[in-house]
Residue, then its C-alpha position, 0 to 999 in steps of 0.5 A: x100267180x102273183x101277176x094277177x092282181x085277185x091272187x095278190x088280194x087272196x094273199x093278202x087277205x089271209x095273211x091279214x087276217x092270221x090273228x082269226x080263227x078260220x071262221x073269221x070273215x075277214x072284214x073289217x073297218x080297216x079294210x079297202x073298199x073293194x076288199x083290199x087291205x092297206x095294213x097287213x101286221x107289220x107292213x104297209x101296203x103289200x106287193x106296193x111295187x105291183x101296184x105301181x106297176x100295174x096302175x103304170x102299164x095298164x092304168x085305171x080299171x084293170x085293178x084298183x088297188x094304187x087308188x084305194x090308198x089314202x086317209x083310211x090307212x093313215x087312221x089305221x095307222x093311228x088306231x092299229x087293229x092288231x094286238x101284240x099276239x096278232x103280231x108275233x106271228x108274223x116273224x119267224x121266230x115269235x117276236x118274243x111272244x109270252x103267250x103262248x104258242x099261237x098254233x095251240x090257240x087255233x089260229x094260223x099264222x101266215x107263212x114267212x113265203x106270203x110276206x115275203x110276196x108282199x114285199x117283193x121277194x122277187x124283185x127280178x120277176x116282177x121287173x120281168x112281168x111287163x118287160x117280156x109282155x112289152x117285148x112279145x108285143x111290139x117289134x122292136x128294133x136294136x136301139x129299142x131293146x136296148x132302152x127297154x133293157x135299161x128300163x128292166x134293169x131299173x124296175x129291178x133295183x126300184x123293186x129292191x129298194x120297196x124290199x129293203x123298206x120292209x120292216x124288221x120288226x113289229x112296230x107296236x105304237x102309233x107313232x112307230x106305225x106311222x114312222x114305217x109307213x113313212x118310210x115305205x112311201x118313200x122308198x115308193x117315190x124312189x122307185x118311182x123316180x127312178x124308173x121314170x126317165x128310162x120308161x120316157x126314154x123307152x117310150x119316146x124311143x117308139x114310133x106312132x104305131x108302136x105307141x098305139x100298140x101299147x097304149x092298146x093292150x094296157x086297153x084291153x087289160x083294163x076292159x077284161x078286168x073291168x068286165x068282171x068288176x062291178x067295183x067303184x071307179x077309182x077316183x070314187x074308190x079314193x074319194x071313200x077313202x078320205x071319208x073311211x073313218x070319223x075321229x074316236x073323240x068319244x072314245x078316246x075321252x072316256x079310255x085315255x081320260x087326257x088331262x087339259x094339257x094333254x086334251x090341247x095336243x090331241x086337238x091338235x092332232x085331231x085337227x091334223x088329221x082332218x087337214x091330211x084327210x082334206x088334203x087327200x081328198x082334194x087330190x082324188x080327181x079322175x086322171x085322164x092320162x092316157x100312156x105309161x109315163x103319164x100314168x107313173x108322173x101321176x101315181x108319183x105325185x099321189x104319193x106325194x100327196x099321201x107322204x105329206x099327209x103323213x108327215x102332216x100327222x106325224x109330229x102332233x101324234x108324237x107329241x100327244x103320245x109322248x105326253x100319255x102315260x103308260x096306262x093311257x098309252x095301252x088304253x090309246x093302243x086298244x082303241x083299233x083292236x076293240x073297234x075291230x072286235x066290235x065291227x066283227x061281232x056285228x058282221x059275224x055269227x057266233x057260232x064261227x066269231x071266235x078271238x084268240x084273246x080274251x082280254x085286249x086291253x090286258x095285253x096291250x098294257x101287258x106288252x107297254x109294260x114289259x117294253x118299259x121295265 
């Protein structure tokens, strides 16, 4: 199921939207263009290693996930949408939820199988998608399979270090958020890097004909999704990305209330932001590479792109939110969930919008609170 890239997005999205009732209809600013999601709870960009894989075998048009990601991310890594009691459902055990048991208050919170999904749970079988298509498809010689062992043998140990940079636990702040988003970029780089040489070696080790035949059936995957898509090109699909979200200012001043020391280093983050925000904008040009390791250089250097962005942002945000107090801390945490509360409201009828909690505000500084004493 998993192989197919609408089944991956229908995991996503209900594990997304967990913190709903059932009649949530699952939008939301936060969400991708074309209805993906690049936050699910704790994690940043879920079944990552599928995306890179499928924008490396088949390339633009056959799904567009690895080319929706971008500043919106960043911003909702910023301004998260989620609340601790969205949170605690994530984690088997409650992540110390004080509120109650979630199951009581109507909403379903997603199954410890669908995160781990997006993780990579499967780091054998995902390695093994392309590998035995690969290997059905063309004929190779003994020299050939070996090459094409070696690089099975490198998708797998790639998938499991995307897996191990999974979060342990919820990260409830915004530089937190920002930290693990971090730290799963780079652990995508890493895979990347790592299966590149044995993909060039593999490749180079075929012969014209044979290359043409690959190079074809990443064509003809591309061309049957693309008949049942009417979505965006993907370099219009970035570009909307490094437009998703303007600044909060308004909101931020009448919320957090900064001091003039503080209102300096938030100008300073909101001037770092617009350079993270240029600078992935700039990097959304059509890529015209037309065989699996051109593709893999390009996605690696897109993630390059977006890893100094966030790097880019890191630092200032790091000194804004340390210089709040705890009181502006939560108001700066509500900021996301009261804008997402908002969106919906606008989107969804009110006789299926229903919140599971009444008071975001409260909870987050409730949750600062008791994270402080």
């Amino acid at each position: 199921m998993l192989r197919n890239p609408n089944a991956r997005a229908q995991i996503a999205a209900s594990a997304a939207t967990a913190g709903w009732r059932e009649g949530h209809h699952g939008g939301g600013w936060w969400r991708h263009r074309n209805g993906g999601y690049g936050w699910v709870g704790p994690l940043f960009w879920p079944f990552a290693y599928y995306d890179i894989y499928d924008y490396t075998l088949w390339g633009d048009g056959y799904d567009d996930s690895f080319s929706d990601y971008g500043y919106g991310d960043i911003y909702a890594g910023i301004f998260s949408p989620y609340g601790y009691d969205d949170l605690v459902g994530y984690w088997p055990q409650g992540g110390g939820d004080r509120t109650g048991d979630r199951k009581t208050q109507g909403t379903q919170a997603p199954t410890s199988d669908e995160l781990a999904q997006m993780c990579g749970e499967d780091g054998r079988d995902i390695a093994g998608v392309p590998i035995d298509q690969i290997r059905s498809t063309l004929a190779l010689n003994d020299a050939q399979r070996a090459a094409l062992d070696d690089l099975a043998n490198a998708s797998a140990k790639a998938a499991q270090g995307i897996k191990a940079a999974c979060p342990t636990q919820n990260s409830l702040t915004a530089p937190a958020r920002l930290a693990a988003m971090q730290q799963r970029i780079e652990a995508m780089i890493s895979a990347a890097e790592g299966v590149q040489p044995p993909l060039q070696k593999f490749y180079d080790s075929l012969d014209d004909n044979q290359k043409v035949r690959l190079n074809a059936l990443g064509q003809d995957q591309r061309q049957s999704e693309a008949a049942k898509s009417k979505r965006g090109t993907p370099a219009e699909n970035c570009t909307a990305q490094a437009n998703a979200e303007a600044w909060p200012a308004s909101e931020i001043e009448a919320t957090v209330h900064p001091t003039e020391a503080q209102r300096a280093s938030l100008t300073a983050l909101q001037d770092a932001t617009a350079k993270a925000a240029d600078m992935l904008k700039t990097s959304c040009q059509p890529n015209e590479a037309i065989t699996p390791p051109a593709r893999l250089e390009a996605a690696r250097k897109r993630l390059d792109v977006m890893l100094e962005a966030v790097k880019t942002v890191r630092t200032p945000l790091d000194d804004f939110y340390g210089r709040l107090s705890d009181e502006q801390k939560a108001q700066f945490e509500a900021i996301g969930q009261r804008r997402s509360a908002s969106a919906d409201q606008s989107s969804a009828t009110p006789k299926h919008f229903h919140r599971h909690h009444a008071s975001i505000g409260g909870m987050v500084r409730r949750l600062i609170f008791s994270m402080i004493r």
